[in-house]
Each structure stands twice: as C-alpha cells, then as structure tokens.
C-alpha angles and dihedrals in degrees: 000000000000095000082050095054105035092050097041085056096045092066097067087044096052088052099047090041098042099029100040121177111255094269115058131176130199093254088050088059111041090038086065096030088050086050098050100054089041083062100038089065100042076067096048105044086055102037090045086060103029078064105055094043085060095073127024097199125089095232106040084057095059094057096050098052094043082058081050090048087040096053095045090058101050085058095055094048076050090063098046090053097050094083086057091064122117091239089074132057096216136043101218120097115269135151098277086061097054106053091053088050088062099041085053086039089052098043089057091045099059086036081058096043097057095039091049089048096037104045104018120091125234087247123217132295137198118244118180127181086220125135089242091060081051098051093048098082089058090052123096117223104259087046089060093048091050090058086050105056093034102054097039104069075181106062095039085051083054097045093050095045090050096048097056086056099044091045086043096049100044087051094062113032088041082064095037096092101049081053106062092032103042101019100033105028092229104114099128087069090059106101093037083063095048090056099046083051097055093045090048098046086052101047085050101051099082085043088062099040086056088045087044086054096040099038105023134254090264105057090040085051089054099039086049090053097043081056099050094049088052091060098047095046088046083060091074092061097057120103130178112285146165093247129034120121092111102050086042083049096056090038090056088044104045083050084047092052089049098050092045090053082057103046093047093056108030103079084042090053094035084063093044083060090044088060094054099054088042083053093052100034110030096215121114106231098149091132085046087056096041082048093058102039084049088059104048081041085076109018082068095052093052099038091049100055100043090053089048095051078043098056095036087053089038102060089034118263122151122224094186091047121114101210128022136205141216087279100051087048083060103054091047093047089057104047092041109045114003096046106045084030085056087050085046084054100055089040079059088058094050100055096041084073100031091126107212114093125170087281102052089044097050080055096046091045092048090049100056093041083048086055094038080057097041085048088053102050090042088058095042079056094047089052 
C-alpha cells in the first residue's frame, strides 16, 4: 500500500513542482519540492525492501537490483530524448519539454504500479520465536535503529563507506557544471556530456554486473570507487582551452563508470548486511535498515553539494566572474576535486575491511534459510 500511495501521489508532485504557473514563490517551490521528495521516499523505503525480500541468495540479489539500476537509467536517457522529438522546435530542454517529460513519466509509472501489484509476489521473510522478536514491538523506532546499527560492524563499515562517496561525489558533480560553464567556458557541451554519460552508464551496466559475479561485490565496490576517485582527481588538471570536449568526455565517463560499478553493488551489498544483522539479533528490520540508508541517500546529496558551493565561495572563487586567476583555480579545484578526492580516499579505506566476501554471505545465507526451516518444523509440532 505504501508503493500505491506513494506513487499515485507522486504524480501530482512531480507536475506542480516540474510544470509551475508563471508566477512562482519560494514557498511555492520548496512546498512542492518538500512533497515530492516526502513521496518519493515513501516509494523507495518499501520497494528497496520489497526487492530483497524477493530473493534470499546473494546472487540472485545482484541481478535483480542491476535490472533495477538498468532500468533507472533508461528513464532518465529517456528524459534526455525527449527535447529531440518532432513535437518541439528546439532540442534543449524547456517547459514544454518538461511537461511532456512528467505526463510520459506518469503514464509508465502507473503502468509499473499495477504490474508490480498485480504480477509480483509478497517475497519471503524471515520470522524467528526468539526473545528478541518478543521484545520489537516495545521498541521505538530510533531505538530500533540504534540496535541496528550497533549490533551489525558491517553495516556501519558499509554506511560509512558509502557516505564518503556519496558526500565525495556530490561534491563534485554538484560543482561540475559550474565548472565547465563558468571555469572552462565550455557550457554549450554540457548536455552532450550528460548524454554521453547516461548511454555509457547504461551499456556498462550488464558488463558490471558479469565482472560483480566473476570477481565479487566487494572487489567491483572498491574498483568503482578507484575509478571514481581517478576522475575526480584528473578535474583539477583541466584549464580552460580551445578544444576539450574529448578530454572532458573520458573524464565524465571514467566518474560515470565509477558511479555505475557502484550502483549496481551497493543494494546488493546493503541486504548482505541486513542478513547479518537477521542472523545476530534475530530480529527482521529490513525496512529499519532501507530507512536509514534512504536517509543518508539524501542527506549526502544535499550536504555535498552545499559544502562544495561552501568551499568554492570560502576560499574566493566567483561564480558570476568572467575570467579567473590562479587564485580562483585554486578555490574551484578544491572544492571540486582534493577535497572530495581526499572523502573517496577514506571510503577506500572502509570497504577494504568491510568483512563479508562471496564465501561469509552463502553461510550466512544457509544458515538463515536452515532456522527459517527449524522455525517451521517447531511450529507444524505445536499445531
């Protein structure tokens, strides 16, 4: 009901905040904006969830969620097709655009709400007689999330990880293009990098997902995230130049890489942590867990790319000025690349002890399905 309600409300969001009147406020705006990020997530806690109970194994898991990554990232190539339709006599993105872009947004999302209602099964969750089951329903919910987080080193191993490249990324992709627009004087090539961006990010995606199975979560988490700190390192030696397109081209795509390895791994990796902490405590908060990862989701966007526009006006760059010196290069370049590079570093150190390969999570995995069986048998005996 959650993933109903929440999608069927997100329609009227997306239009108010995407097709305003003429005159718009501030309250205008962040009342819509605030509303349709309040029903965003009410989608996202449940589907999250609704996914990985879905399947139990590991594996199984990682596909499912790179079709979800997959998928995401058609709709928004999608988006950026929609402006070269015949319907529009320009390609750039207006509001004519984008209020096409929501009525064809909406029509696939109720098309993907009754099928999802309709054809997908409830999945299996985990139900255990232990004290700890008995003692959930007493427990507030930041309490609960304070045993969660507690109790489960790998999941705080995760959480951390995550964060520094969520805080690093947005960083530096929520300053990328005031770089190239206001720094490089190459805004027009903006979009054209966007789109190479999203075609590359999706051709890659099965190719991850083959080098995830054949390699481990683990070792593709940590390579995406290598290669994401490369790119955003490489940032700080662009100037402006006649001709860049290309070398602003492979730098996009080598950060987009990076943050598809990562997309691809990190829910997979999110409900491996979930299992652990089902198999210590006993005690089923997967939507407690998906709560808490939603929430840094977006508490790292925002965050990122306030403390980048922070940094860049801090140590004096102008983002209205025509030319820039060696001082302002400086404060972009900060802002923009060391600093973030220096958060993707420690992330790096994070996941190189997160402690559950292939090999820990197929035991922990047989031994929850062996107590969900041992559960099962004690209660046939009670009736």
């Amino acid at each position: 009901p959650f993933i109903l309600v929440g999608g069927l409300c997100l329609i009227p969001c997306s239009y108010f905040l995407f097709v305003p009147p003429a005159e718009v406020s501030v309250v205008y705006f962040t009342l819509w904006s605030l509303l349709f990020y309040l029903t965003l997530t009410v989608i996202q806690i449940p589907m999250y969830a609704w996914g990985s109970e879905l399947r139990s194994d590991s594996i199984e898991r990682t596909r499912l969620f790179t079709v979800l990554a997959f998928v995401g990232q058609v709709g928004g190539l999608l988006f950026f097709l929609i402006p070269f339709l015949p319907l529009f006599d320009t390609s750039e993105i207006t509001p004519e655009t984008l209020r096409v872009s929501v009525v064809i947004g909406a029509s696939l999302l109720i098309v993907g709400l009754w099928c999802a209602l309709k054809y997908v099964p409830n999945g299996t969750q985990f139900v255990f007689t232990e004290k700890g089951a008995t003692r959930q329903s007493k427990n507030t919910v930041f309490k609960s999330m304070y045993i969660s987080i507690k109790y489960n080193k790998p999941f705080q191993l995760f959480i951390l990880a995550h964060q520094c490249y969520g805080l690093g990324i947005g960083m530096s992709l929520g300053l990328f293009f005031i770089f190239v627009d206001v720094f490089l004087g190459k805004g027009e090539v903006f979009a054209t990098l966007s789109v190479i961006g999203v075609v590359g990010g999706l051709l890659v995606t099965p190719v991850v997902y083959k080098i995830a199975l054949l390699l481990g979560k683990n070792r593709v988490w940590l390579m995406g995230n290598a290669i994401a700190l490369s790119g955003i390192i490489y940032i700080s030696q662009l100037s402006a130049g006649e001709d860049m397109f290309i070398e602003l081209a492979i730098l996009y795509a080598t950060i987009i890489l990076g943050g598809t390895c990562s997309n691809v791994v990190t829910m997979p990796i999110l409900n491996d942590t979930i299992d652990y902490g089902l198999l210590v405590d006993k005690v089923e908060r997967r939507g407690t867990y998906v709560a808490i990862y939603t929430f840094m989701l977006k508490a790292q966007a925002a965050l990122g790319l306030s403390l980048g526009l922070v940094i860049a006006g801090w140590l004096g760059f102008d983002a209205t000025a025509t030319t820039h010196n060696a001082s302002s290069a400086f404060a972009i370049n900060m802002a923009i690349s060391w600093v973030p590079g220096a958060i993707l570093a420690i992330g790096l150190f994070f996941i190189w002890y997160y402690p559950l390969d292939g090999r820990r999570c197929a035991i922990i995995a047989r031994r929850l399905q062996r107590r969900q069986t041992q559960y099962g048998s004690l209660e046939q005996n009670n009736l």
